[in-house]
N, C-alpha and C positions, 0 to 999 in steps of 0.2 A: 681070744685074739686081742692083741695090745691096741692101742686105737692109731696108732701106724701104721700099723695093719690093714685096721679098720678102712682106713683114711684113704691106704694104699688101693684097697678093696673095691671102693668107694669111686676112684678113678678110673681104674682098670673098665668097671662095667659101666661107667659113661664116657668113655674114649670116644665112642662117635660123635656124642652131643658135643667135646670139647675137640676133636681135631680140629675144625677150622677157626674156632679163638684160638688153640696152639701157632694154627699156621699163621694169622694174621699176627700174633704178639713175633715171633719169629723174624716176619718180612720188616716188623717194626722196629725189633731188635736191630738189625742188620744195619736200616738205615738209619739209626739214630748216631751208632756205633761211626756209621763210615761221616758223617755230621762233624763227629766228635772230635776224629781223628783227623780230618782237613783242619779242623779250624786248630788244632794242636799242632799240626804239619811245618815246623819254622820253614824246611827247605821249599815247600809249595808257598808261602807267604814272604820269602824274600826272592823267588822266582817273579813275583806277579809286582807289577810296576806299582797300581796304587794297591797295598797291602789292606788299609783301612776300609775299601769299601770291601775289600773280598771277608772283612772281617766281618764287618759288620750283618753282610747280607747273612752269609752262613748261619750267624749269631740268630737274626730275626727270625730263617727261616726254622732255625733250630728251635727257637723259644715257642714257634707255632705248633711246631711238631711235636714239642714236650706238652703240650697245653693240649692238643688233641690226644694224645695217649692216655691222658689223664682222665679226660671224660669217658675217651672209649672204654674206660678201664671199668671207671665208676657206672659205665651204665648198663656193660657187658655182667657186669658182679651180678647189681641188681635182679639183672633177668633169668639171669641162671639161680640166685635165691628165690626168689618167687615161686619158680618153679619146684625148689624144694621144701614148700614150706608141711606140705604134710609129710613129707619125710620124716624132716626135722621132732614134726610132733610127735610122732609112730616112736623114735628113738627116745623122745621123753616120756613115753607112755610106761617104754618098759624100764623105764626107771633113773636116765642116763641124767645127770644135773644137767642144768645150764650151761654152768661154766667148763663141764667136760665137754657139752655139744657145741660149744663157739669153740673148744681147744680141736675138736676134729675138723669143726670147716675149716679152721684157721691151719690144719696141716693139709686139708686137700689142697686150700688155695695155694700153700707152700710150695707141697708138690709141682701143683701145674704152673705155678709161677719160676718153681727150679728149671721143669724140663725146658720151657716155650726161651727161659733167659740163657741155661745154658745151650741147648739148643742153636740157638742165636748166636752167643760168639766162638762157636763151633765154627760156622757156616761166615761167620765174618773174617774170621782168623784169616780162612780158606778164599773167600770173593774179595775182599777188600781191597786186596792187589789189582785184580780184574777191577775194580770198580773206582780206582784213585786212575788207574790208569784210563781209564773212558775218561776219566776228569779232565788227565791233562792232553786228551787227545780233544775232544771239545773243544778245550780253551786252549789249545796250542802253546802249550809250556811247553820249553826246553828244558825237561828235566827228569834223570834217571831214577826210576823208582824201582827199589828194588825190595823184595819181599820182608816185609817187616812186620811185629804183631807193637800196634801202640798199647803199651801196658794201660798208663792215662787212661786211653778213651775207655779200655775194657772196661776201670775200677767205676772211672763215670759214669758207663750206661748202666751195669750193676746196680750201683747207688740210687740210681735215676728209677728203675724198675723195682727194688727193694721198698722205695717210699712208696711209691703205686700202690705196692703188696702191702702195705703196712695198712694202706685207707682201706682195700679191699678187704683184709681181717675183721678192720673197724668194722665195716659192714655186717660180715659175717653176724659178729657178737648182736649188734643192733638187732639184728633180724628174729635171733634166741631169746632177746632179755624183753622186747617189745613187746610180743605176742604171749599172748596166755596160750595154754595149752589147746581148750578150744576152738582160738583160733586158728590156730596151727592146723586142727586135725581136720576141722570143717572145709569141706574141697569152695576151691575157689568157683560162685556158681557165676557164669558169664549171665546180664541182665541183659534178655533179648529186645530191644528193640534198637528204633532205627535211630541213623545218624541225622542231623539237622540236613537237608539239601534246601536249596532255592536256584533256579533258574534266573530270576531277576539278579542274583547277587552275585552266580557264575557267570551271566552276561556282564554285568559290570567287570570283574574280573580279567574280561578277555576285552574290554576296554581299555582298560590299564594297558594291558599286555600292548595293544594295540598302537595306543596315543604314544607310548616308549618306542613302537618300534619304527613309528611313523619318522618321530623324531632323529632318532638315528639316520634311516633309509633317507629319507627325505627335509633336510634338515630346512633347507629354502621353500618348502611347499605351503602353498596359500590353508592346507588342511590341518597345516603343525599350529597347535595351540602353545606351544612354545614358542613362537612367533609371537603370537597376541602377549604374552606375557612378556618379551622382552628378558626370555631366559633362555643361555647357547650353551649346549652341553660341554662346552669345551671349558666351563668354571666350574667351582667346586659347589656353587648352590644346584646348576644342572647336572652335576653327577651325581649327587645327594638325590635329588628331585628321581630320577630317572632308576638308578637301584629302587628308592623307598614303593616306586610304580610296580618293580616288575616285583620284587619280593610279595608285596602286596596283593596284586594280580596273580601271580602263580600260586600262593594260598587260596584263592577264592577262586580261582578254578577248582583245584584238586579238594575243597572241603566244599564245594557249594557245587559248583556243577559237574563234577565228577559222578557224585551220589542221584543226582537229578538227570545223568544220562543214562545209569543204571535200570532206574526205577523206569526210563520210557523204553528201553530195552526190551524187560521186564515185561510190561505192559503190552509188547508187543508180540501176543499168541505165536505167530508164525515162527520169532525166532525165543519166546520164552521154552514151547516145547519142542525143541528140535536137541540133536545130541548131547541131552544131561543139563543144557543150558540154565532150566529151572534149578536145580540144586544150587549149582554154581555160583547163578546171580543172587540166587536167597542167600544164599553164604553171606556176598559183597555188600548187599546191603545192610547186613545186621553185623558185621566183623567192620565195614569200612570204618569206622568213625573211630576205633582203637589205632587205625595208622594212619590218617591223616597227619597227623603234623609228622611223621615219621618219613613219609612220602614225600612231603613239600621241603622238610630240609634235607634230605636226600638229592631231590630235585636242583635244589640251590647250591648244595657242595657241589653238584658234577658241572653244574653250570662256570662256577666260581675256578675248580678244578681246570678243567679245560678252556677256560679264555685265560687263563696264566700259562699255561703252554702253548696255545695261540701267539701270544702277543712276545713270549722271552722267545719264540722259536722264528718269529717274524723279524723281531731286532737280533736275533742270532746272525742270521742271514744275508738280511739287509744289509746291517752294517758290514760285514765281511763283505757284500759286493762293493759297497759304496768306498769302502776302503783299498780296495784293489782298484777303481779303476778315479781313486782321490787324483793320483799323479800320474804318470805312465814313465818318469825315471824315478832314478831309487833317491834322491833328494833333488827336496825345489828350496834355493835361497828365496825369499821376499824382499826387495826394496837393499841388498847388504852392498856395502862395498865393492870395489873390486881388490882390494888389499884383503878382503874376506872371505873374498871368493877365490884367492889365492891361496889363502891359510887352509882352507876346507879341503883343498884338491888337494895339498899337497900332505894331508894327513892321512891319506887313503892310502892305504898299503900299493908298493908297486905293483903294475901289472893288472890291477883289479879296474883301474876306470877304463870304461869303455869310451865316455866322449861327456864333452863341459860345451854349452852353450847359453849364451845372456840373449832375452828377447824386451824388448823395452812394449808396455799399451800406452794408451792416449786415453785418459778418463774422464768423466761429469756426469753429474750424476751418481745414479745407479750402475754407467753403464762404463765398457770396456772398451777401445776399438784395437785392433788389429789387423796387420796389412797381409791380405791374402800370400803375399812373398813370402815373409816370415812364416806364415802358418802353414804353407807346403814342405819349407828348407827343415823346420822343427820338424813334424809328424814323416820325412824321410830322415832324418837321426835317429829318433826313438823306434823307427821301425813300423809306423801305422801305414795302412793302406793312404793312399794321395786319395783327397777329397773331391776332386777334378770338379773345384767350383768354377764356376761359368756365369759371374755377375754382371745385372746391364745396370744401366743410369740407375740409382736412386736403390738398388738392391743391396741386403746383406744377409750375412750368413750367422743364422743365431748359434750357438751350443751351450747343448743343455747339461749341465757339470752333474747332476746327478738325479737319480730316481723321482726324488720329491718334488725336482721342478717339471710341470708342465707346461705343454708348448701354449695352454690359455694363458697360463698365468706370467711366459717370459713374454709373448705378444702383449697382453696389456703393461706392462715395464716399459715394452718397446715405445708404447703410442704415447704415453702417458709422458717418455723422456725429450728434454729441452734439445738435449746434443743433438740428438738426430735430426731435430729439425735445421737445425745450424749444419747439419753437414749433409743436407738434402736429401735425407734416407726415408724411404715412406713407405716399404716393401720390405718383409723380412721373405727372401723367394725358399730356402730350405731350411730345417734343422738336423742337426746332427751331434752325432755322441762322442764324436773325436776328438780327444779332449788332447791341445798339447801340453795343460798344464793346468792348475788348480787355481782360476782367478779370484782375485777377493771379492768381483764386482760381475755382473753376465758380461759375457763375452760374447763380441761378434763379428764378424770379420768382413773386411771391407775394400773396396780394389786399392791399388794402390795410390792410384791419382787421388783419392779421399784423405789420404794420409797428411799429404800435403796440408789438407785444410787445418791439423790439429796443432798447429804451436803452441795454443795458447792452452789448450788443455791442460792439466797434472798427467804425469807421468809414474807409470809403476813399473818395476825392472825387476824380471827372473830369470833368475839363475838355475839352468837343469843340469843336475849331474849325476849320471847312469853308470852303474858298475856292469859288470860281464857278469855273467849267470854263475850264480850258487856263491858269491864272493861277497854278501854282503850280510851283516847279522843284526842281533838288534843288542847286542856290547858296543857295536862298531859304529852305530848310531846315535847311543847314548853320550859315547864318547864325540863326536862331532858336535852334538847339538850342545851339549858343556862349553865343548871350543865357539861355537857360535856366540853362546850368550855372555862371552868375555870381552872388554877391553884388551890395548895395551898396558893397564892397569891391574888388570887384574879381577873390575872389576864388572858386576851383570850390567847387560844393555839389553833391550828387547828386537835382536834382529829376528825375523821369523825363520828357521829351518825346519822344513817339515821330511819326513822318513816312511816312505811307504810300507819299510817294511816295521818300524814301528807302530804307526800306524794300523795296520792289519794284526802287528803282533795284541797289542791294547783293546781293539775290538772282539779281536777272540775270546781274550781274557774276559773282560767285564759282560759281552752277553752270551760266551759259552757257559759262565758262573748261573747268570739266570735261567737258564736254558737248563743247566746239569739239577739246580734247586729243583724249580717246576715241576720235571719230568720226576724225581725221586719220591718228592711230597705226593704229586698227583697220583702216583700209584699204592702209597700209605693208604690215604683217603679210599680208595675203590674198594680195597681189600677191606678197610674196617667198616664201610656199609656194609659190602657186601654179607663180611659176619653178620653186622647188625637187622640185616633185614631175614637172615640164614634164624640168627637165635628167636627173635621177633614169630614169625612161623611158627618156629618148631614147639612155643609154648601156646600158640594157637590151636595147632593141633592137639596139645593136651586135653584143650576145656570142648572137643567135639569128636571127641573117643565115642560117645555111646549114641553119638547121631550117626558116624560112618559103622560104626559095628552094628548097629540097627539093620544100614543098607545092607550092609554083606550077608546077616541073616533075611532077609528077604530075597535073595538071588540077586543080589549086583557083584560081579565078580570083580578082581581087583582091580584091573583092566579098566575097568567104566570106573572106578574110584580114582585111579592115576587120572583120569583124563578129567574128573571133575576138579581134581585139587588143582593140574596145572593149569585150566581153566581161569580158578580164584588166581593161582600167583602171578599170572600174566601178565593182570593188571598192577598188583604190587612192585612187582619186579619191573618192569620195561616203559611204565606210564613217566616214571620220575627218568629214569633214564632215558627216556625221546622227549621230554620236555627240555631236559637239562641238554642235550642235543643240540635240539631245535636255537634254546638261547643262545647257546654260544654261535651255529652255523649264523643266525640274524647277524649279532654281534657282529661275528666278523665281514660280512657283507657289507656290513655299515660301513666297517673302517676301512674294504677295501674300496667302496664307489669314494669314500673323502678322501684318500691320502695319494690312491692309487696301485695302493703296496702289490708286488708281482705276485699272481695267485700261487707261483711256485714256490713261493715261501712258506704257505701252509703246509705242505708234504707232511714234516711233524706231528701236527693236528690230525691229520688223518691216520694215521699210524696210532695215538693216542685215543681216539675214537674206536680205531677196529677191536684194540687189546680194550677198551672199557666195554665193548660190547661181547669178546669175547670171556671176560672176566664175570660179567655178568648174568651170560649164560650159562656159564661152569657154576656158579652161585643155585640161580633157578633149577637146573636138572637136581644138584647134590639137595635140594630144598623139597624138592617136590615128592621127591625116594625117600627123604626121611620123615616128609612130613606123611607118608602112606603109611611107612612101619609103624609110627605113632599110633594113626587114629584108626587101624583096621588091627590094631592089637586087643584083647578082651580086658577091662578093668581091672582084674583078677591077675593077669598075665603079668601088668607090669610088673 
């Protein structure tokens, strides 16, 4: 048999160990591929207003994702050489050089680095369309895409995966030329004893956790030592501070009191010998200390993973709300002319305006006023329900322009301002969300006799002009707001025109982009733990072949064997995963009680949560089945 053959041979009869690196290199493929091919895309980069950040993000997120493939690649190799190191010796025994045994691994890893790459732009060729098009539905591009293969990106990601393959051969070779033959052949014998635990250093630990989370939840609380210290999370030494805690704290959990809640487990007659329990926790206690650090950064990608899709799917959102409801007609002039406000109306295709109105405020301050007159005649133009304000002596009517302002925080504006007292307002009696227009300053609104009192104020004058439905775009805006920012000269002036539907159009774009990253990358990630914790196992179960073939000749049937292994992977598998959980659900609790953000904007997160937990179930079942054929297999047999 030729050693292609060989090589070929060689894969075939470990197809199971290797289908899920094929599938994880595959999902990786794809999205490297569709990476590759946006940031190549001219027509999607001269579609999107500011071109440069859409460049740049892709870019970062892209250099991430190639920096992750990298390691997953290098450490994926590893585990699967180790595991065949007495292979490797068995074929030098009977004779095979060196250099022909690095030239076979170097054609298996060929092999499976061909099918998992070509594989990949098979399946790209095919979704890529589907998946540019979620892009620009996301980010609400107006732009036809129609079925195309980018040669570019293929040649890229090829190249991209080629070098991957090239370190991975290195490997190979290393692994042959390293080891003498008896080391090769001698079985790797696992050193049974236990992993370091402490209780005092896993309490501290959940200290850490704690004093972080304090801080967040409760950032004004007399309990926050970040108080005492004169450090607010909202700088870059308190975000520094506050990772460095929880990193630190979720390692000494999972390596210090993880092991030291085992061993009281253990300890515990009642439930040491109840269903198979004793085997199980003997396992964890004398295996834990090989996955610790495997667990805890585990822990910390899902954590890190999931508050990126949190936070792009909350400014996804948000901002889209906050941008529909910026203005309520489709342009506001600021402060312009009336010779400008002429030029603007009159460059709007016939037919398309629905109605033009100028409202002038009264300002000092912080603050805005406007005469309850004007703000019924506007919000019956625009179309809003009448506010049916009812003010006595000394009452006004606040409104709150958006999300992030609070009725604490426009009441303290209120009391804290000069104007109001000069215009003997002492009472804010309602707030509301009616907005007739996008003030630079709060706005509140006030009877009309009060008006009276404002000559001597500054004055600020808007200009609303609302088109008829579906007659407005975002060409036809670009174009306005050029005409705005000219002279009779010719040349820029800074009048302000703002465009709803620009506006909303720029929003989609910049956090549909973060939103589309997030969600692509965070699923990379899931998939190459999950290999990683899948490969991890399955070479565990090698080094305890003749403890579970032991059981099975004493009458444990397979049955009690399944139930003892998925006992061990439970904790492997789901401890990192509801840690990682847990962090992120705090996390964002925090940001909800500070900001306020509408909890409907998580939806996202939850959706990203259910598929992690269901990805990582599919992981643990396909783990626990393989890791049974393994170790109730007979020595002899493999």
């Amino acid at each position: 048999m030729s050693f292609f053959g060989l090589a070929l041979n060689n894969v075939r009869k470990n197809l199971k160990d290797y289908l899920l690196f094929i599938l994880s290199q595959i999902v990786t493929t794809v999205i490297v591929y569709t990476f590759i091919s946006l940031i190549l895309n001219r027509n999607v980069q001269d579609a999107i207003e500011n071109g440069l950040i859409f460049y740049v993000s892709l870019s970062i997120a892209g250099i991430i994702l190639i920096l992750f493939v990298v390691i997953f690649n290098g450490y994926m190799s590893a585990l699967m050489n180790k595991k065949r190191k007495k292979e490797i010796g068995i074929y030098t025994l009977i004779g095979i050089k060196k250099f022909q045994m690095g030239n076979l691994l170097a054609l298996e890893t060929i092999i499976l680095g061909a099918i998992s790459l070509i594989s990949g732009l098979l399946i790209s060729a095919f979704f890529s369309k589907f998946i540019i098009d979620l892009f620009l539905k996301i980010t609400q591009i107006n732009l036809e895409n129609s079925f195309s293969i980018s040669w570019t990106g293929m040649i890229l990601t090829s190249l991209l995966f080629l070098i991957v393959m090239v370190f991975n051969v290195i490997s190979n070779y290393k692994i042959v030329y390293r080891h003498s033959l008896i080391a090769l052949l001698k079985e790797e014998k696992k050193i049974q004893h236990l992993g370091k635990e402490s209780g005092i250093l896993g309490i501290v630990g959940l200290v850490l956790i704690v004093i972080t989370y304090i801080q967040l939840l409760l950032p004004n609380s007399k309990i926050n030592l970040f108080n005492y210290l004169g450090i607010k999370a909202s700088t870059l030494l308190g975000s520094v501070l506050i990772a460095t805690l929880l990193v630190l704290g979720t390692y000494l959990v999972i390596k210090m009191f993880l092991p030291f809640i085992i061993r009281k487990l253990s300890e515990n007659k009642e439930i040491y010998y109840n269903n198979n329990n004793m085997i199980a926790l003997s396992n964890l206690r004398f295996n834990l200390k090989s996955q610790i650090n495997l667990m805890s950064l585990v822990s910390l990608l899902i954590t890190g993973t999931l508050l990126a899709v949190a936070f792009s799917s909350t400014l996804y959102l948000s901002i889209n709300k906050n941008s529909v409801n910026l203005i309520p007609a489709s342009y506001q002039l600021t402060n312009s002319t009336q010779e400008l406000d002429t030029k603007i109306i009159e460059a709007i295709p016939k037919g398309n305006l629905y109605f033009s109105k100028t409202v002038r405020t009264f300002w000092q301050d912080d603050s805005e006023y406007l005469s309850i007159g004007e703000y019924e005649q506007l919000l019956e133009k625009e179309g809003q329900p009448s506010s049916d304000i009812k003010l006595g002596e000394g009452e006004t009517y606040a409104i709150i322009s958006n999300e992030q302002t609070s009725k604490k925080e426009l009441t303290q504006d209120f009391e804290q301002s000069s104007s109001r007292k000069q215009l003997g307002l002492n009472q804010i009696k309602e707030f509301s969300t009616l907005k007739p227009f996008n003030p630079k300053k709060n706005l509140f609104i006030v009877r009309d006799d009060v008006v009276k009192k404002l000559t001597n104020f500054n004055v600020n004058k808007y200009t609303m002009i609302d088109l008829k439905a579906n007659t407005d775009s975002v060409s036809l805006a670009k174009q306005l707001i050029l005409l705005a920012n000219e002279d009779k000269n010719g040349s820029l002036v800074s009048i302000h025109l703002t465009s709803s539907t620009l506006v909303r159009y720029e929003a989609a774009t910049s956090g549909g982009l973060f939103l589309f990253v997030s969600f692509f990358v965070s699923f990379v990630f899931v998939f190459a733990t999950g290999s990683i914790l899948y490969f991890k196992q399955s070479n565990e179960a090698y080094s305890q072949i003749n403890q579970f073939n032991l059981m099975n000749k004493l009458g444990m049937d397979e049955a009690k064997i399944k139930i003892i292994i998925s006992k061990q992977l439970r904790i492997i598998f789901f401890i990192p995963l509801f840690i990682g959980i847990l962090h992120c659900v705090l996390m964002i609790l925090a940001n909800y009680l500070s900001s306020g953000t509408n909890i409907r904007h998580y939806w996202p997160l939850i959706i990203v949560i259910l598929a992690y937990i269901l990805i990582f179930y599919f992981y643990f079942v396909v783990t626990v089945n393989r890791y049974k054929k393994i170790a109730i297999i007979k020595p002899l047999e493999r």
